[in-house]
N, C-alpha and C positions, 0 to 999 in steps of 0.2 A: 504494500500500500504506500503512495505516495504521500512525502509527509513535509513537503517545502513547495514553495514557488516552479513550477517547470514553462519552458517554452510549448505553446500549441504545437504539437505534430504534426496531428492528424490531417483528414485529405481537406483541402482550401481552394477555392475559387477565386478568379477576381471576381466582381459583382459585376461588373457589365455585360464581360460575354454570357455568363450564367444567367444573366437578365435576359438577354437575345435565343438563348435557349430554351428559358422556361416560355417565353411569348412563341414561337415557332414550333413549342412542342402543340402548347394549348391549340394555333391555328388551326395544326396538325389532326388534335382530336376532335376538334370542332367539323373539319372536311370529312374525315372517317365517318363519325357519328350521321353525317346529313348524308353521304353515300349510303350508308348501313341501310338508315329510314328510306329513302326515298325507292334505293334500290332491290336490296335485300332483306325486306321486313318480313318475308313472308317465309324465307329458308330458315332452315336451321344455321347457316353458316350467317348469314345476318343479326340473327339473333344473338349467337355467340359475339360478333362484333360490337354489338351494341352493351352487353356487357362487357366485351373488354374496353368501350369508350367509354364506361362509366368508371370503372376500375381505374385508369389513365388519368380520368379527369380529377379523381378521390386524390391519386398521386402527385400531380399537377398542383392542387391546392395545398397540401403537406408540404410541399418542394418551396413556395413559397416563403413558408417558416425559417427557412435555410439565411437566411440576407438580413446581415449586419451590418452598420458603419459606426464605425471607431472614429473620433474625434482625436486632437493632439493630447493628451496628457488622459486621456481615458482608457481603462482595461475590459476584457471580458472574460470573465471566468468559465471555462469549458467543463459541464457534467455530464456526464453521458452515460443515465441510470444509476446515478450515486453515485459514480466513480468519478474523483477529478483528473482530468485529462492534460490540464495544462493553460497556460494565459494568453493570451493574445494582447501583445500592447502595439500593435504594428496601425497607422494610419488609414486609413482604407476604407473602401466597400468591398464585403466578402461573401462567397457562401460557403456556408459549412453542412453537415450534414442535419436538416433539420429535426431531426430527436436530439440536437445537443440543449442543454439547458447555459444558455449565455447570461451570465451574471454581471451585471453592469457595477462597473466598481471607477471613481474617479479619483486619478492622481492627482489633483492640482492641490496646491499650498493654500491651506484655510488657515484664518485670525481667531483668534479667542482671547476674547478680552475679559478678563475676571473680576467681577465685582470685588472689592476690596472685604477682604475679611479679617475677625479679630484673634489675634494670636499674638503668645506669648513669646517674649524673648527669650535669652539667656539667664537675664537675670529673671526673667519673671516678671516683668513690664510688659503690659495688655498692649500690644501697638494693631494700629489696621494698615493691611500690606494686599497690595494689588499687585497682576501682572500682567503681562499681555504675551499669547504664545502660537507661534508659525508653526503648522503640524502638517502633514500628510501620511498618507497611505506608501510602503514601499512594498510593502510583501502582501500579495493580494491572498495567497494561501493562509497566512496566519488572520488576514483581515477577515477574510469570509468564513471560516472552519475553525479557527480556533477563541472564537470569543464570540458570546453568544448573543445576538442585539434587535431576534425577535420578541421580547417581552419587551422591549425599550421602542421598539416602531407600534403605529397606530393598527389595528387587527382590519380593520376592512381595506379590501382589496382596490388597489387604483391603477392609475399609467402605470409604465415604465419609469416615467421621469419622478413620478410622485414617490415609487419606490423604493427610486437612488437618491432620492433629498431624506426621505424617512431613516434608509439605511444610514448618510450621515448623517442624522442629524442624532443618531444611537452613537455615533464613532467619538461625535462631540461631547457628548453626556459624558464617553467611557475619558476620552481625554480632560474634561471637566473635572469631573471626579480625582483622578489621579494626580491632576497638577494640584488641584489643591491640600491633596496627602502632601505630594513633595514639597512644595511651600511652606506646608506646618513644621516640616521636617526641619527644613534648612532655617527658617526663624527661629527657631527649638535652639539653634548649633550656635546662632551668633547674639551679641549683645547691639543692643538699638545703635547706639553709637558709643564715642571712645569717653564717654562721661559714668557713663553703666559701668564698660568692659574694665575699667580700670588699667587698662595699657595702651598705652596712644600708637603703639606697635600692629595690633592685632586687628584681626579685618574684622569690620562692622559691617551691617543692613546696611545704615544710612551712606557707608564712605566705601564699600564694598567695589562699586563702579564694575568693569566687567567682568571683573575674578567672582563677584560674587552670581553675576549671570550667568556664568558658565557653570559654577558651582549646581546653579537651581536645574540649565539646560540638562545637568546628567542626571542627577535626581530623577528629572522627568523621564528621560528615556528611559531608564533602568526600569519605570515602572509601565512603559508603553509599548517596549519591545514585543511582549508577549501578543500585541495587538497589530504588530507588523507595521507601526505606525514611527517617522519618526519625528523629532523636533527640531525644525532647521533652527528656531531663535525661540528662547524664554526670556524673557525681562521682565524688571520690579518696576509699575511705571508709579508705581503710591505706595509712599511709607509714610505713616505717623504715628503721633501716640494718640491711643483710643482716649475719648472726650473726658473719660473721669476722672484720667492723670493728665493731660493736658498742660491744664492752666499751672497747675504744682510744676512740671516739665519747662513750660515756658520761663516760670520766675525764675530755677533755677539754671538755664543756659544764660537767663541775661544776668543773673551775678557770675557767671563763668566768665563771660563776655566782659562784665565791669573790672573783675579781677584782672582781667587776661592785659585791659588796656591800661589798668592805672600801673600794673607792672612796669607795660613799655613807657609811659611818661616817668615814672621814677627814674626806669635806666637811664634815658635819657637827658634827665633832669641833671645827674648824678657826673653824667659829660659833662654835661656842657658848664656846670662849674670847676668840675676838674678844669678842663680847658682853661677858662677863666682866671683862675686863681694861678696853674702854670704858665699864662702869657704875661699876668701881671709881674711875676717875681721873676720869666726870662726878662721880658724890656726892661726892668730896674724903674718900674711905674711908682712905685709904693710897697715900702717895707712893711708889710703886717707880721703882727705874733699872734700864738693862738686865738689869745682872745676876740683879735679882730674877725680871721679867719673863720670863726664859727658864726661870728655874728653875719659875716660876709654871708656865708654856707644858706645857713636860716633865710636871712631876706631874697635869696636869689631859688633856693625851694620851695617857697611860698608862692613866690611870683610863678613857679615854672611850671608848679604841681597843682596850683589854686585853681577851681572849676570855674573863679569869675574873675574880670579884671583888677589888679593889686591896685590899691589905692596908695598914690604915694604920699609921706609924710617929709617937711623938711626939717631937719634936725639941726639947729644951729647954734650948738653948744657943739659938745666935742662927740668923740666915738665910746667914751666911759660918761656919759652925764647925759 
């Protein structure tokens, strides 16, 4: 028993000429048939033709069943009496033999955009994380035979086309489903960002960027392969923190944020009276001793590191009074 993808072998037509012969057969039986009648209705050998024009004609209409066309990026899955026989992804109009059961399966690359759902981080921070993910069909054996997606289509019977929109729209549910297993998985593995994780080293959701998409892209396949499906792109197109820690989240990034810049004006600060003080005692501007120096230090930290403009004072005694 055949248990992967195989090439159609079996016997193939193109559709045209086989078009030219189903029409020239039927003419065919249609002349016979009006000779049989008009001529020989009355022998036994008439009669016999007239039954084999009816025989002819039963074939003639079965023969029909035979003609498929295949579009660019679409397959057809060949059964012939439970057995599968093989794919067909070749371009064309065909005939095949018609007792085959041709099962319409399409290649092309589908979007599935993920409502954003709520999950836990690393630490355990509730955040809502969305993605958006590029899928198709590769292996049309494991699509059709090995994963089950009649209970997931609609039970009354319609087109063909309605068939293969029902059939994916089962493939999307199973990819549905599975991407957001892996999703939970990989937000489970990392912390929201490097305020959580405690290492400004270590890859986050939020700063993950493509290492962390590729991370998510295998997640997925590993659980899709079994569906013959693969993932050309998965991406996080939404991360946040869920509404209840939010507003606590926001306050503390912006004292992170306050921290982070009053740091840099101190460094800064801390120059540029270094500077200062070292240009005054290379030119030979003014000799200070400590005491000056701190007093110096003071009034020029003030001015540098003050959130509003320094008010100046004149001082017109001396630098001790």
């Amino acid at each position: 028993m055949k248990t992967k993808e195989e090439v159609f072998s079996g016997f193939k037509l193109a559709g045209i000429p086989a078009l030219l012969l189903n029409f020239i057969f039927l003419v065919g039986i249609v002349l016979l048939f009006i000779y049989s009648v008009s001529s020989l209705s009355q022998s036994i050998i008439g009669i016999i033709l007239i039954i084999t024009c009816i025989l002819l004609f039963i074939c003639n209409i079965v023969a029909w069943g035979g003609f498929m066309q295949i579009e660019p990026n679409e397959a057809r899955v060949m059964i012939f009496f439970g057995k599968y026989n093989g794919t067909v992804k070749e371009n064309g109009f065909f005939w095949v033999n018609p007792f085959y059961a041709k099962k319409k399966l399409t290649l092309r690359a589908r979007n599935l955009d993920a409502e954003p759902i709520k999950v836990n981080d690393k630490a355990g921070n509730p955040v809502m994380i969305g993605m958006v993910v590029v899928w198709r069909v590769v292996d049309t054996y494991k699509a059709s035979f090995d994963v089950d997606n009649a209970s997931m289509t609609s039970g009354a019977p319609g087109t063909a086309t309605d068939n293969v929109n029902a059939k994916m729209k089962a493939y999307e549910n199973f990819v549905k489903i599975q991407s957001d297993a892996a999703l939970r998985k990989v937000a489970g593995m990392y912390a929201y960002d490097h305020n959580t994780a405690g290492d400004d080293n270590s890859l986050t959701l939020r700063a993950g960027g493509e290492e962390m998409n590729e991370i998510l892209e295998n997640q997925i396949n590993e659980r899709l392969r079994i569906a013959g499906i693969e993932v050309i792109e998965a991406r996080i197109n939404y991360i946040a923190y869920a509404p209840e820690i939010a507003a606590v989240m926001l306050r503390r990034q912006q004292a992170d944020a306050i921290i982070a810049a009053r740091e840099k004006i101190v460094e800064g600060a801390v120059g540029m009276v270094k500077m200062a003080l070292d240009k005054l005692s290379k030119d030979g501007i003014i000799e200070l001793d400590d005491e000056k120096k701190a007093a110096m230090v003071s009034n020029l930290l003030v001015v540098l590191c003050g959130e509003s403009n320094a008010q100046p004072v004149i001082n017109s005694g001396t630098l001790y009074s």
